[in-house]
C-alpha positions, 0 to 999 in steps of 0.5 A, spaced: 471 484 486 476 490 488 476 496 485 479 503 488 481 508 485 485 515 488 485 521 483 488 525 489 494 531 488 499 528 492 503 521 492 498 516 488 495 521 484 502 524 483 504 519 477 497 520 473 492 517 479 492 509 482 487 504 480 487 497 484 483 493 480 482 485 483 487 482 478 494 481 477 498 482 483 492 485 487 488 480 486 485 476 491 486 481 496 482 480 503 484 487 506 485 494 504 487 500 507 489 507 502 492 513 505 494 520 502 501 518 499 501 510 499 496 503 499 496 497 503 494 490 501 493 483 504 492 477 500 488 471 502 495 467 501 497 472 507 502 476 503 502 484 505 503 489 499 505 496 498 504 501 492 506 509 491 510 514 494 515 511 498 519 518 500 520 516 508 521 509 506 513 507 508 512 501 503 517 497 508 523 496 501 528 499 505 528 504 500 525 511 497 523 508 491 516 510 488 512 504 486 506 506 480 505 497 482 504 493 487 510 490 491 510 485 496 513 487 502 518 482 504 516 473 504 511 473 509 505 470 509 502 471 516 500 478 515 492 479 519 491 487 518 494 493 516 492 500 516 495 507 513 494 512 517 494 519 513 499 524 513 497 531 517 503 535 517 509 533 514 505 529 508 509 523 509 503 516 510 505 512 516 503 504 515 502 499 521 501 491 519 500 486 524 503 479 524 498 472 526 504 470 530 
């Protein structure tokens, strides 16, 4: 089961702390990768998720909303990996997903 949680100051911990549990939207995940402000996820259906600070727009919603739940990005389903590399100076995260095709 997955279970990880952030108690960091900025972002993720800035609504009170994030824990992804392996239930409900975050159920069944294959790969993971946190960063400083936000999360990523792949479910096994292949669908990519995003949650916590989106101030540049890095969960991929074309927005700036934060997310404190699991969205997915877009109706794909062919997604193979995804890393979210922390933030070093500007306290932005920078997220890279890889398609199968």
């Amino acid at each position: 089961s997955l279970s990880v949680s952030s108690t960091r100051y900025n972002g993720l911990a800035g609504g009170g702390g994030l824990t992804i549990l392996n239930s409900g939207a975050s159920k069944n995940v294959t790969k993971f990768s946190i960063g400083y402000t936000c999360a990523a996820f792949i479910k096994t259906d292949g669908t990519l998720w995003t949650v916590g600070s989106n101030a540049a727009g890095q969960l991929g919603q074309n927005n700036t909303t934060y997310r404190s739940s699991p969205v997915q990005v877009g109706a794909g389903t062919n997604w193979a990996d995804v890393s979210v590399c922390q933030a070093v100076s500007d306290s932005h995260d920078t997220m890279v997903a890889i398609k199968t095709d």
